[in-house]
Structure formats: structure tokens, C-alpha cells
N, C-alpha and C positions, 0 to 999 in steps of 0.2 A: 253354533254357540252364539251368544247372544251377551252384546258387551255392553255396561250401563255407559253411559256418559262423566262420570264420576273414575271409573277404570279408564276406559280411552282414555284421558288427558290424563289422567298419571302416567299411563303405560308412555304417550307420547312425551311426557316431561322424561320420564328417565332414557327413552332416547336419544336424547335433542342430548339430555346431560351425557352422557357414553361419546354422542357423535365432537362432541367440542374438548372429550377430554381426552379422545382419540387424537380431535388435531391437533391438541396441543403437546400434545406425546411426538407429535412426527413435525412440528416447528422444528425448521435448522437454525443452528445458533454457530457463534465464531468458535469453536473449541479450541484450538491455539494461538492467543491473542498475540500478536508480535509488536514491540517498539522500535522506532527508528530513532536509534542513539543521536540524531541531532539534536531531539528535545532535549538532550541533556548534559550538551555536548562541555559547557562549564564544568561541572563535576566529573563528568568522563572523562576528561583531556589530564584532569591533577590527581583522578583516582581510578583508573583504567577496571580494577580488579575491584576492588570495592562498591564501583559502580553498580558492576554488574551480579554483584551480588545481593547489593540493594531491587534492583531489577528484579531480577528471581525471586527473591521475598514476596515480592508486591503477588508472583501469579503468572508473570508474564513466560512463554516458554521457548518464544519464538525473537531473534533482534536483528536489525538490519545495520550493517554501518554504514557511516555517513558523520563527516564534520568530526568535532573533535580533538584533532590531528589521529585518527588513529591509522592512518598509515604509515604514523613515524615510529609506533610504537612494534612491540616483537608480535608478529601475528602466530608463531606457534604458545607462548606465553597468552595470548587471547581464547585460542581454539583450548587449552587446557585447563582454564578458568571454562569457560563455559562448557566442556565434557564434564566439569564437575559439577556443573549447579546443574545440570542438563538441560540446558538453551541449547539453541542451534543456529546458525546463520545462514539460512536459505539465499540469501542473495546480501549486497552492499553496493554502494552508488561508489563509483569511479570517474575522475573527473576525464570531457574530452581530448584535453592535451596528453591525460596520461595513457587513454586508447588509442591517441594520434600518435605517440611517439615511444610510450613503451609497454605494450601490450604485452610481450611477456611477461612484463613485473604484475600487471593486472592478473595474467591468469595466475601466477606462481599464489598472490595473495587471495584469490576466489577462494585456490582450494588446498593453501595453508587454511582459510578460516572455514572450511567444509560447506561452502555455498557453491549452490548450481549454475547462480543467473548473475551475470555482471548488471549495473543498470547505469544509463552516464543520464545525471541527475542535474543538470543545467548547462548553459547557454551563457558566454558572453555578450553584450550586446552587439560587438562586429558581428556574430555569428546570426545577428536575428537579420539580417539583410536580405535584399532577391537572391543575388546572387552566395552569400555568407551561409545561406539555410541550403542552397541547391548540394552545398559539397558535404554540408552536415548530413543529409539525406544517403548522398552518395555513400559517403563511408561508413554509418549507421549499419549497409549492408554489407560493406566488406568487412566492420567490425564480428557481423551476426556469424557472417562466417568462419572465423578465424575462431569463435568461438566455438562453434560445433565441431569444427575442428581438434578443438581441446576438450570437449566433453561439456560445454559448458552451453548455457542460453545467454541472451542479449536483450535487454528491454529498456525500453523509456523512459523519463517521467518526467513529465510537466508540472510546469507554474500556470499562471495567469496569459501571457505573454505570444506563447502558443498559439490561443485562440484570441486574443486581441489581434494581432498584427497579420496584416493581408498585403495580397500583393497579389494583382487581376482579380482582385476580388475573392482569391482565395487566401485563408488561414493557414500559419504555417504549420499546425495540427493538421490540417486537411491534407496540406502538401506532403508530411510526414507521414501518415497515415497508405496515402495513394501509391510513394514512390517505395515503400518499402518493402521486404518481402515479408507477407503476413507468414508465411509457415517457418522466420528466423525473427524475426524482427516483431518483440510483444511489448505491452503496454504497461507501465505502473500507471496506474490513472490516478493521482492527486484530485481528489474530492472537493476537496476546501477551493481549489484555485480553480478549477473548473467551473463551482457554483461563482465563483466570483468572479470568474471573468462572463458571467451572465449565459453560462451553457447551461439547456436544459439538459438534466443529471441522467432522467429517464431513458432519453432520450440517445444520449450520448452512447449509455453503458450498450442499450440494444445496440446501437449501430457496430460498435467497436466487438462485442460479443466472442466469438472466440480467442480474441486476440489481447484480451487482458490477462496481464499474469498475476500482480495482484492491486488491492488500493491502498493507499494512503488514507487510513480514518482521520482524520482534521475536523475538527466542526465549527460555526462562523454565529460569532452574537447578530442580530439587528441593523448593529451599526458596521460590519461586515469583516470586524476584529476576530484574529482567531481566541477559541478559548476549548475546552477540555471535552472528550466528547459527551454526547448527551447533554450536555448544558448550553447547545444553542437552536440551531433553528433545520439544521441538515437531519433530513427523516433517512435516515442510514438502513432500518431494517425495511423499508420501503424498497432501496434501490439494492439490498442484499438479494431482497427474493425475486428481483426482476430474471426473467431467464436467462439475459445475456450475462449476470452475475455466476453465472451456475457453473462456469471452469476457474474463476479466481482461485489462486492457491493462497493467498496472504494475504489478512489483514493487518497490515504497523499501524499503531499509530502513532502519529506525529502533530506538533504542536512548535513550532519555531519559535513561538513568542512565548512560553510557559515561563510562568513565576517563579521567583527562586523562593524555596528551597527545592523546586522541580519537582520532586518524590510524589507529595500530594497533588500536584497536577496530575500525574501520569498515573495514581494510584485512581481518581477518580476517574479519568478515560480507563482506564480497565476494565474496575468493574462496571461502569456501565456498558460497555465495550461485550462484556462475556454476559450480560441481563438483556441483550436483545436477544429476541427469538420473530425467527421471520420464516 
């Protein structure tokens, strides 16, 4: 059979049209967008319960704790506000002295608020020292343990800080990284402080690849201010479909600096948040 040239390039255009609209049928996107309640932690800390149902309005279905004070607050009173709005809290940052010193209260509150992964979400500055970071390391693994122990996971998450500060030339990321054990011991990777502490982002997520449990979405103006995602300069579906992206279970996002009255900050990181497709 015998095809004019007029057919071929149609026939060809409605392939090329099928082959893209194929890919974009198989584009992965964030489907459980998660907040880290410290963006909000002003209005969280005076309306625990209201908060969080403003939160769920917005979309969001996934929260992390952090800041606040909400570990002053009743954590079975938290877990039955959000059974109702139908959030969930897969994980919450715990600080180090309360892993140093009272670990059971940690695991008792993981999973009064039905999270799986504890995360100890900062460093005092003694702790950023040679010797200050050797016993953070050390215990990091006896933390990881004590938690599998209880059913539960253990992860990190960094600042800036991390990867700034060396010592033999190595960063205490790297040293964190090295001395842990990867099959207890997984990573929140903070986005925002990583671009800003001048890490290549690509680069990072490959190396670190199995061992991230989720990110922190943050995104960074120009002048290297945090601001809402998709309104700065961090190419986010870029480093979603890289493949060492491809065991993340969580994306929060967080914004430390968001304007008050908060809500429409974190309403515009949402939806752009659930509009990428990567």
C-alpha cells in the first residue's frame, strides 16, 4: 500500500500526539501532600484543634509534628482530631535530649499519634563540634535501635550546618552519613538548607538514594530567603524524578519563615506542591 505524504505526517502527528499524552498519563505526582506543623506553629501552639482542621480544609492529608509546644499538649486528643479530619502523622521531630534521656516518653508519644519514624530535627551548637558530633553519631545508632526495638524507624534531618561545618576536611553530613547504620538510620533531607548550604541537590539525593525517608519541600527566593513552594527558584519536580528520589515516602512542607496569617502561605505551597508532575 502506498502512503501519500500528506497521510504520513498526519498519521505521524497523531502519534507523537498519543506518545505525550501517554506520558503524561504516567507523570508521578506528590498524592499525599504533608505539612510540618512548625510553619504554623503560632496558631498551632493557641489552637491545637482548629489548626488542624484548617490544615485539612486546605487539602493536606499527611502532618508532621514539630515546634509548637505540641508535646505539652494531650497526644491521644491530637490523634482523634486528626482520625476525624483523616490526617495521619507518619513521623514527628523529637528533640536530642528527649532521645538522650527519655526515650520511652518518645516512643509512648510516636505512637499515641500513630507515626512510624521518630526524627531528631536539630543540633545544639556544642553538639556541632569534633568530638560533640562523634557521640551524636554514636547514639543516633543506639537511638535507631531502641527503635526497631519498639516497632518504630529513626531518621535525621538537617539544616544548613551539617554541610557547612568540617572537620579533616570532612562535613558532619558526611561523617553522619558514613558512621551510621544505613539499614536503621534514614534521612529527612531538608531541601531548602541543603541548596543553601551550596549542595548540589542532584547530586546529593543520588548519593544518599536508598536511605532517604522523606523531604522537607522548602523553596528559596534569589536572595536565598525561604518563601512558599513554587514561587522560588528550587526545580523540586526535577529532583522528585531523579531515581534516587524513587523510595521517598513523604513530602511536608515547611516554610519557618511564612507570613502571618500562615494559612495562605501553606495553601499556596500545596497546590503547587500537588501541580507538579514529574
Amino acid at each position: 500500500m502506498t502512503i501519500d505524504r500528506r497521510t504520513f505526517v498526519a498519521s505521524m502527528g497523531a502519534m507523537m500526539a498519543a506518545g505525550s499524552v501517554a506520558g503524561l498519563a504516567r507523570a508521578a505526582q506528590v498524592r499525599k501532600a504533608g505539612l510540618q506543623l512548625y510553619t504554623v506553629r503560632e496558631i498551632f501552639q493557641n489552637d491545637p484543634v482548629g489548626t488542624l482542621e484548617k490544615v485539612a480544609r486546605i487539602g493536606y492529608r499527611e502532618v508532621e509534628f514539630g515546634g509548637g509546644n505540641y508535646d505539652k499538649m494531650d497526644p491521644a486528643l491530637l490523634r482523634r482530631t486528626m482520625d476525624r479530619l483523616q490526617l495521619s502523622a507518619p513521623s514527628l521531630h523529637i528533640s536530642y535530649d528527649v532521645l538522650l534521656t527519655r526515650f520511652p516518653d518518645a516512643v509512648k508519644m510516636a505512637k499515641t499519634l500513630g507515626a512510624d519514624t521518630i526524627v531528631m530535627p536539630w543540633l545544639p551548637p556544642e553538639l556541632r563540634t569534633d568530638a560533640g558530633f562523634g557521640g551524636v553519631v554514636e547514639n543516633m545508632n543506639r537511638f535507631a535501635k531502641q527503635a526497631r526495638e519498639a516497632g518504630l524507624g529513626l531518621a535525621y534531618h538537617n539544616h544548613d550546618f551539617e554541610f557547612t561545618t568540617r572537620f579533616g576536611g570532612t562535613s558532619l553530613y558526611d561523617r553522619l552519613v558514613a558512621g551510621t547504620d544505613p539499614s536503621l538510620v534514614k534521612l529527612e533531607l531538608d531541601l531548602y538548607w541543603a541548596v543553601h548550604a551550596g549542595e548540589d541537590a542532584d547530586k546529593l539525593i543520588t548519593r544518599l538514594g536508598s536511605r532517604l525517608y522523606a523531604f522537607h519541600v522548602k523553596d528559596m527566593r534569589a536572595d536565598k530567603a525561604m518563601t512558599a513552594v513554587g514561587t522560588g527558584t528550587i526545580d523540586f519536580a526535577g529532583l522528585f524524578k531523579l531515581p534516587g528520589a524513587s523510595g521517598v515516602r513523604h513530602f511536608y512542607v515547611e516554610n519557618d519563615e511564612a507570613p502571618a496569617p500562615y494559612l495562605p502561605d501553606i495553601t499556596t505551597s500545596f497546590r503547587n506542591l500537588r501541580a507538579l508532575r514529574f
